[in-house]
C-alpha positions as CSV (number, residue, x, y, z in Angstrom):
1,X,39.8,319.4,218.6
2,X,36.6,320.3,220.5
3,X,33.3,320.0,218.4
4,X,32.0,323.0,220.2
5,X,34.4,325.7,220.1
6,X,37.1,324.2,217.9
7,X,39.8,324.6,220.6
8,X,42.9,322.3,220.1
9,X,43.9,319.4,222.9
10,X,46.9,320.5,224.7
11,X,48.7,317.4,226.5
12,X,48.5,313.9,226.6
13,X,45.9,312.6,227.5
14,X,43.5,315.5,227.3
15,X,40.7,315.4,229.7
16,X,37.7,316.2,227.6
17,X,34.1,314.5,228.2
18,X,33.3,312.1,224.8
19,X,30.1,311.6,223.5
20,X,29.1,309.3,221.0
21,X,25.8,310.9,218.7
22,X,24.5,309.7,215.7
23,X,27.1,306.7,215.7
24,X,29.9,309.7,215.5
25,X,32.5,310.3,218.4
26,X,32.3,314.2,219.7
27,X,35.2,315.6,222.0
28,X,34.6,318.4,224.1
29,X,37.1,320.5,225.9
30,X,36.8,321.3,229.8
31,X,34.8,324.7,229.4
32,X,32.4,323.8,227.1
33,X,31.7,320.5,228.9
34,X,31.3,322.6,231.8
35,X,29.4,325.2,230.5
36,X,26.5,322.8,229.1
37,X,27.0,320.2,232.2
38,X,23.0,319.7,232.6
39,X,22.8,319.4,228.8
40,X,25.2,316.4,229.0
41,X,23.6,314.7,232.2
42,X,20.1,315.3,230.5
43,X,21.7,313.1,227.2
44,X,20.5,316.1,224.8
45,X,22.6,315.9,221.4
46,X,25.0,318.9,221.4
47,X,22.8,320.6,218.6
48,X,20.5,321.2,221.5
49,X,23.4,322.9,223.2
């Protein structure tokens, strides 16, 4: 599921960005990751987000 909007993966393999904070793994799906893009290059913590 996608930390950000809760949206469920939908086949295999799903193509969401990962990103390990706080020594916990986050999935994102394809429109959030693209909607906060400069967040993600910039390394802020999704709470920033």
């Amino acid at each position: 599921m996608c930390s950000r909007c809760g949206k469920a993966a939908e086949g295999i393999p799903p193509t969401w960005i990962c990103s390990v904070e706080n020594h916990t793994r986050h999935y994102f799906c394809e429109g959030c990751a693209r909607a906060n893009l400069r967040a993600i290059e910039s390394r802020l913590d999704s709470a920033w987000w």
